[in-house]
RODO-2510 file (C-alpha; in nm, 4 decimals, decimal comma):
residues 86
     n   res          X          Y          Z
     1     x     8,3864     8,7177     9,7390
     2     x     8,6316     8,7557    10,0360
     3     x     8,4924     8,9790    10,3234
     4     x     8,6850     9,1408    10,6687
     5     x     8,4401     9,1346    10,9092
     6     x     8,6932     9,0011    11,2001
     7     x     8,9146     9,3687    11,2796
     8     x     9,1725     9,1155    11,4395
     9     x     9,5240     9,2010    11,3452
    10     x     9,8774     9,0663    11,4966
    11     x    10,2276     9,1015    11,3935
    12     x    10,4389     8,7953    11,2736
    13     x    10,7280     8,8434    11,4137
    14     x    10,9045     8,5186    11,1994
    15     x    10,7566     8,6236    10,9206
    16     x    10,8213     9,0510    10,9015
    17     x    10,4603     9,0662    10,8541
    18     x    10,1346     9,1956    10,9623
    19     x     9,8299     8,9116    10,9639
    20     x     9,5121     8,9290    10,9425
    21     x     9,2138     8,7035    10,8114
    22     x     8,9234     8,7086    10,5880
    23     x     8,6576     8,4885    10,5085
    24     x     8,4574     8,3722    10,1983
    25     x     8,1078     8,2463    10,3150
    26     x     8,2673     7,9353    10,5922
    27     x     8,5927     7,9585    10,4346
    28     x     8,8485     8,1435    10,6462
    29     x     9,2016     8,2197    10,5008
    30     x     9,5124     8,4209    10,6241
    31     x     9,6618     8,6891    10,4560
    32     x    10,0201     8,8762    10,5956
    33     x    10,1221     9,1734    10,4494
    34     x    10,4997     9,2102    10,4935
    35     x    10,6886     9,4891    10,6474
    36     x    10,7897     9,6429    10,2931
    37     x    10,4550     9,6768    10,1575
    38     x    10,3499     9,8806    10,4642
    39     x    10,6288    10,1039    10,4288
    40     x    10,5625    10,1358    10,0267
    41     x    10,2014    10,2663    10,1077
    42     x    10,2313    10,4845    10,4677
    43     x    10,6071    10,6002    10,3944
    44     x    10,7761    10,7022    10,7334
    45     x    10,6456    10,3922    10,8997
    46     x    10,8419    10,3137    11,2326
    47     x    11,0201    10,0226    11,2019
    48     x    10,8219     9,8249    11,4884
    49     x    10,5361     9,6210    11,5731
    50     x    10,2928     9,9103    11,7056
    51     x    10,4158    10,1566    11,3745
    52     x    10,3798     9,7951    11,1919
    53     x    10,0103     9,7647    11,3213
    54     x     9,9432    10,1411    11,3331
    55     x    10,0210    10,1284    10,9164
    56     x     9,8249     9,8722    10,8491
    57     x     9,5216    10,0446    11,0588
    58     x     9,5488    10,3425    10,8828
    59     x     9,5168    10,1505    10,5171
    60     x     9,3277     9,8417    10,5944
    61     x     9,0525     9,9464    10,3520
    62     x     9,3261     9,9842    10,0528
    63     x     9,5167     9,6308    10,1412
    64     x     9,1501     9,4602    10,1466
    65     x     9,1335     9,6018     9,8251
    66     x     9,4485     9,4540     9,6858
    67     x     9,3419     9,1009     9,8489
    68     x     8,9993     9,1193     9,6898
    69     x     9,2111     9,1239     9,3767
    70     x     9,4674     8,8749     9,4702
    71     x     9,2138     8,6205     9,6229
    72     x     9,0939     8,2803     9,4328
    73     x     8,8299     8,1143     9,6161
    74     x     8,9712     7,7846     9,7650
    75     x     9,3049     7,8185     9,5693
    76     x     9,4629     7,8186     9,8805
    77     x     9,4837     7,8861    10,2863
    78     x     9,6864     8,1992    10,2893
    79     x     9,8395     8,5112    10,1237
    80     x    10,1019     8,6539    10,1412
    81     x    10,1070     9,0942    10,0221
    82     x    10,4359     9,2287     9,8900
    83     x    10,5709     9,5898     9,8064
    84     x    10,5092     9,5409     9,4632
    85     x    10,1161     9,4630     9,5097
    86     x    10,0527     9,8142     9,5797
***
């Protein structure tokens, strides 16, 4: 089972996404939620890193739900979240 007990958060600015990581027992993996998604579930989101960040914030407990679904133990090191995961 993935858990999010590191709050740590940055924007990706290469990648139009938001990142963040969660771990499953000593495995860590990244997951980015792109700029799209975060608009799909806070609509009105400013189009820059803080809105970005302050989006995600506001809905991290609904995009660790869509990871927990998305997640496969050791399938892979990261994850990427789109608009149409939500």
């Amino acid at each position: 089972m993935i858990d999010f007990p590191n709050h740590s958060r940055s924007y990706d600015r290469t990648r139009h996404a938001v990142r963040f990581w969660g771990h499953d027992s000593a495995i860590e993996a990244s997951f980015f939620i792109d700029e799209d998604a975060l608009k799909r579930i806070q609509p009105g989101t400013r189009s820059s890193e803080s809105g970005f960040l302050i989006a995600f914030d506001s809905n991290r407990d609904l995009i660790c739900a869509a990871v927990a679904r998305k997640y496969v133990r050791g399938s892979r090191g990261s994850y990427d979240l789109l608009a149409a995961d939500f």
